[in-house]
C-alpha positions as CSV (number, residue, x, y, z in Angstrom):
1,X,-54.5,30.3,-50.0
2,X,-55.1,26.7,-49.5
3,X,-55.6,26.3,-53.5
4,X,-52.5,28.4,-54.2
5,X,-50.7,26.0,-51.6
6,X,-51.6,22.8,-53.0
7,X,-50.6,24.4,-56.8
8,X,-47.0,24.7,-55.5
9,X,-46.9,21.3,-54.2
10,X,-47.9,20.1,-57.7
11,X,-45.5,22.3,-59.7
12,X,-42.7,21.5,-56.8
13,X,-43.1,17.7,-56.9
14,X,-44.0,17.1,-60.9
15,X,-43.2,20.1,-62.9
16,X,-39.8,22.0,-62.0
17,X,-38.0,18.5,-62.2
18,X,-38.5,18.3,-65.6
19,X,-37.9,22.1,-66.9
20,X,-35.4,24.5,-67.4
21,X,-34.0,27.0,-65.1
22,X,-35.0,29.7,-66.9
23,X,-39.1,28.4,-66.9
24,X,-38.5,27.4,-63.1
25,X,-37.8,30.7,-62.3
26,X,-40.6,32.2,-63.9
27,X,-42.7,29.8,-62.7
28,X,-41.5,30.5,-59.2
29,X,-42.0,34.8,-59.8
30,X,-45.8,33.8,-61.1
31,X,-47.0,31.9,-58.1
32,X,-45.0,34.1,-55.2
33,X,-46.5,37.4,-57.3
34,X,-49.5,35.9,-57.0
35,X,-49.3,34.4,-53.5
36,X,-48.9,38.3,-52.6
37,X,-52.2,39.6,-54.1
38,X,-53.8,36.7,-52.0
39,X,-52.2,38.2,-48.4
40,X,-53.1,42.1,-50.0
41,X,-49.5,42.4,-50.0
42,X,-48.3,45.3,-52.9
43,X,-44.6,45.1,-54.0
44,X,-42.9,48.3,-54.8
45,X,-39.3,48.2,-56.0
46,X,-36.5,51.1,-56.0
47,X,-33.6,51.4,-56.9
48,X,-31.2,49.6,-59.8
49,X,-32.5,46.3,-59.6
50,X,-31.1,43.1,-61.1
51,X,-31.2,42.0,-64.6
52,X,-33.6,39.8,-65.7
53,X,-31.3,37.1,-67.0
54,X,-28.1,38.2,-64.8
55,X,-25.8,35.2,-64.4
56,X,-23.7,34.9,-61.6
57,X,-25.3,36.5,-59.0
58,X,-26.2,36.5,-55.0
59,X,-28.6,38.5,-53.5
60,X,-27.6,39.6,-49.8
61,X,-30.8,41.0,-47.3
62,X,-31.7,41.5,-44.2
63,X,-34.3,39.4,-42.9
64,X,-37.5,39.7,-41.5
65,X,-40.4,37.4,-42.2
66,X,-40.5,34.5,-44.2
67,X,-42.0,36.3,-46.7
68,X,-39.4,38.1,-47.5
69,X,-38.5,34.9,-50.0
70,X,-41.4,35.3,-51.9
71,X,-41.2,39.2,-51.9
72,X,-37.3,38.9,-53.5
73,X,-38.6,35.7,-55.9
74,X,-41.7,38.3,-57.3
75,X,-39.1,40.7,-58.2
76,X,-36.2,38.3,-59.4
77,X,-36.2,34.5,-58.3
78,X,-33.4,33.3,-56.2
79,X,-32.1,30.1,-54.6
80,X,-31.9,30.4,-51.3
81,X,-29.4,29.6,-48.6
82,X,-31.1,28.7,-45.5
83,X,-30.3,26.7,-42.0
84,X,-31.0,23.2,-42.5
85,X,-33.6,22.6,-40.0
86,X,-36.2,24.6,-42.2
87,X,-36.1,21.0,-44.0
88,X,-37.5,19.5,-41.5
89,X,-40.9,21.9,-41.5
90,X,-44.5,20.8,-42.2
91,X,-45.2,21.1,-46.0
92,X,-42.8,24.5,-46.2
93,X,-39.4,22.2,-46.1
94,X,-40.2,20.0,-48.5
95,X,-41.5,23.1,-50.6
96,X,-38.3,24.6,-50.2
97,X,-36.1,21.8,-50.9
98,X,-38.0,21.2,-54.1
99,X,-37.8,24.4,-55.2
100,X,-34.0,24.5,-55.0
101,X,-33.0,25.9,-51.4
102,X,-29.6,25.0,-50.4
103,X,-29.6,24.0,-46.7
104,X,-26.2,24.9,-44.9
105,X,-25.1,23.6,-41.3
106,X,-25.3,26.6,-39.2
107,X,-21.8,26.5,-36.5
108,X,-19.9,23.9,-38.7
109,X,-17.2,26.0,-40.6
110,X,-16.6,22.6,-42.5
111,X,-19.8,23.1,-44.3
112,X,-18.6,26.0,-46.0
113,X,-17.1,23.8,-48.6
114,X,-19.6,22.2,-49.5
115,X,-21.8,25.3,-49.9
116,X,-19.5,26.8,-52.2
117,X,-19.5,24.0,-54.5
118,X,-23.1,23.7,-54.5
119,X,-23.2,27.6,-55.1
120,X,-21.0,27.6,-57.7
121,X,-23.3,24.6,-59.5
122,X,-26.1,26.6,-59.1
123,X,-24.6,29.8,-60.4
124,X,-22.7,27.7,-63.6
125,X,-26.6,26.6,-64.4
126,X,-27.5,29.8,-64.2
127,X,-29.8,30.6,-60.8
128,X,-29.5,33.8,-59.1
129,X,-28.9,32.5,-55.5
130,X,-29.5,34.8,-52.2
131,X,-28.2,34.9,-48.3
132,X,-29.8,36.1,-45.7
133,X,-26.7,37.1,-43.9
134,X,-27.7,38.0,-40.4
135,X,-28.7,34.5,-39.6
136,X,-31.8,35.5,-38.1
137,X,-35.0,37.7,-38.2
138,X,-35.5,40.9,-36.5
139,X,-38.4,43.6,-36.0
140,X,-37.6,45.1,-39.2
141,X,-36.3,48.3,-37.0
142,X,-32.5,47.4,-36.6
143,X,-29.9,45.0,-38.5
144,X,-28.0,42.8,-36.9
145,X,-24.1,42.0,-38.2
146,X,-24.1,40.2,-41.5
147,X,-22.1,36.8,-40.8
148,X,-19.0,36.9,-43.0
149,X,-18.9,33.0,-43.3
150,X,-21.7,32.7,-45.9
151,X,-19.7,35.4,-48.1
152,X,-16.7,32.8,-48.5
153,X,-18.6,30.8,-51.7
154,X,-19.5,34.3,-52.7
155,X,-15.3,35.2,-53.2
156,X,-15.0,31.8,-54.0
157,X,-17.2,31.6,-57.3
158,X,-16.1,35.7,-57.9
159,X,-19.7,36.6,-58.3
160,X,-21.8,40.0,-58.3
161,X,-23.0,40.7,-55.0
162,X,-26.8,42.5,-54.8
163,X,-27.5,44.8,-51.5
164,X,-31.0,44.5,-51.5
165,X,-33.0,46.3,-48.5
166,X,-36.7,44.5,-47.2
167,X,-38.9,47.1,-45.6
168,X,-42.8,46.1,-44.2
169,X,-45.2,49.3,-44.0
170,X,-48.8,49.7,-42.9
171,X,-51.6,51.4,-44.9
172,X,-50.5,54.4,-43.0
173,X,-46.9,54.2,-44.0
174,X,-45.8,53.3,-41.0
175,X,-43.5,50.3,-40.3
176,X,-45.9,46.9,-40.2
177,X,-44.9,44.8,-37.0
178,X,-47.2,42.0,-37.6
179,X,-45.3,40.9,-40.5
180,X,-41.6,40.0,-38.1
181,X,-41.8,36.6,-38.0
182,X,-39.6,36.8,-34.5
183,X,-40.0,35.0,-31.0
184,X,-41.8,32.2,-30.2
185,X,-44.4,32.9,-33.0
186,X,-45.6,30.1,-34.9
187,X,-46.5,29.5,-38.5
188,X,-50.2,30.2,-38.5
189,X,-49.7,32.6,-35.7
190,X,-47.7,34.9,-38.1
191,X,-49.8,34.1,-41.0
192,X,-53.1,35.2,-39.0
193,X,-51.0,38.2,-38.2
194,X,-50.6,39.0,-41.5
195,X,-54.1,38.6,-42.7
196,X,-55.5,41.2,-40.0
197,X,-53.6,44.0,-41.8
198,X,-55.9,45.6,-44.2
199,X,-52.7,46.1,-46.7
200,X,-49.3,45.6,-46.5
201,X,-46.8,47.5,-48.9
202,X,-43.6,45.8,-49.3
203,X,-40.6,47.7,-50.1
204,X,-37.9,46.2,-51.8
205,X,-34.7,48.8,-51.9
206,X,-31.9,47.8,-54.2
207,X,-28.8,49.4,-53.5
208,X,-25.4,49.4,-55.9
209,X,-24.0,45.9,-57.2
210,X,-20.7,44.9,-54.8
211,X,-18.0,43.5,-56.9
212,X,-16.3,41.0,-55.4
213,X,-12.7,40.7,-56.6
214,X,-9.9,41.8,-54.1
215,X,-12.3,41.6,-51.1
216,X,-12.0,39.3,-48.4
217,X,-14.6,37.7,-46.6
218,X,-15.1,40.0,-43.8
219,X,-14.5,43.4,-46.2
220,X,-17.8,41.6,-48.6
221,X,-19.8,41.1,-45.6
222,X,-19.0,44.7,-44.4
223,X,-19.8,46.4,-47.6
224,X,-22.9,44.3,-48.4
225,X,-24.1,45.7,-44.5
226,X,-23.3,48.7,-44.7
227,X,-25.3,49.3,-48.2
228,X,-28.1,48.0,-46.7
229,X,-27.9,50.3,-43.6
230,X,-27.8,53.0,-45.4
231,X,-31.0,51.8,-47.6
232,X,-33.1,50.9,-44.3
233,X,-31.5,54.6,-42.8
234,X,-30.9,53.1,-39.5
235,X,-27.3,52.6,-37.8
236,X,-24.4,49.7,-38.5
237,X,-24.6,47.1,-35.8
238,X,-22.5,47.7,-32.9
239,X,-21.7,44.1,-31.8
240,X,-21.0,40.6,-33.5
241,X,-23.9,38.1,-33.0
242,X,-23.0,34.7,-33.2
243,X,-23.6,32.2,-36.2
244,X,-24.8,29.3,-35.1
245,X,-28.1,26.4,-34.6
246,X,-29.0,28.3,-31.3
247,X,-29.5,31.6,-32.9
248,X,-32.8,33.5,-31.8
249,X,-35.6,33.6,-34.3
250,X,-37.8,31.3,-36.7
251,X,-35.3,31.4,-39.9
């Protein structure tokens, strides 16, 4: 793990500078495949999943762990959106910020500019990028409301919009708790969580492509929720959660 670490902090800080998007991204699927056969974690994918070389497209999931980035980038790299204080983490913000993430200002609705010029940048070069919309983790047994601000650059740059569903299961096939990153739970803590399970399955549940033209924000961000409801099978959320730097939750 440590090796496998220290690899990505070389190909972070000297190689993906220098390459092409195309090589960066199949760099990035090699060592996050790989980084999952290290934590016995086994990827299976349903569903109509994206095109290899799709162009302007965002990825929309609910969240659980942070794994869940490296489980999406085995099966198709993305850019991620994230909250900005992730930058300021140990060795995984600087990982992330070299690797393309694009930190937004969770609560400041003047932001939102901003992001969607540095979406559409990012989509015009060619990256796939992906949202997290519920602002938060959970236990993997609910979703939470998707936040329709981060769907503004979406209408903005007229992409295709990807439902994708994360789902963590046991040897048994039951749902796997230790992998919700949630609470008070540190780094290690979750990692050491993760390395007691004798083998993680992790499901990745593509639902139809969203097109975005004619929608408004809040119509995208209800769509986009629902399909992944319906992939999970569990119930729409009942109540609006707010979107801001106090949310609950590591990520």
């Amino acid at each position: 793990m440590s090796l496998h670490i220290a690899l990505a902090l070389f190909l972070a800080g000297l190689v993906f500078p220098i390459i092409r998007t195309q090589r960066r991204a199949a760099l990035l699927k090699w060592w996050s495949a790989k980084l999952l056969r290290i934590l016995d974690v086994r990827l299976q994918i349903r569903g109509r999943r994206v095109a290899e070389h799709a162009r302007n497209t965002v990825l929309t999931a609910n969240h659980i762990s942070w794994l869940d980035i490296f489980v999406i980038n085995a099966a198709h790299p993305a850019r991620f959106v994230a909250k900005s204080e992730i930058r300021g983490w140990p060795v995984v913000g600087w990982l992330c910020a070299m690797t393309g993430t694009i930190f937004i200002e969770r609560g400041k609705r003047r932001d939102t500019a901003r992001i969607a010029a540095v979406m559409h940048d990012a989509l015009q070069a060619g990256d796939t990028l992906g949202l997290f919309p519920e602002g938060t983790t959970t236990a993997g047994d609910h979703l939470l409301k998707f936040n329709s601000s981060l769907f503004e650059p979406a209408i903005a740059n007229h992409v295709h919009l990807a439902p994708v569903a994360l789902r963590y299961l046991t040897a048994q096939g039951t749902r796997c708790e230790a992998v919700a990153f949630i609470g008070e739970q540190s780094f290690l803590q979750s990692l050491q969580a993760i390395l007691g399970q004798r083998a993680i399955t992790a499901e990745l549940l593509f639902a139809p492509h969203i097109e975005v033209a004619g929608l408004n924000r809040r119509e995208l961000a209800a769509r986009a929720e629902a399909a992944v409801a319906a992939q999970l099978g569990v119930p729409l959320p009942k109540h609006r959660q707010k979107f801001d730097a106090a949310a609950a939750g590591p990520i």
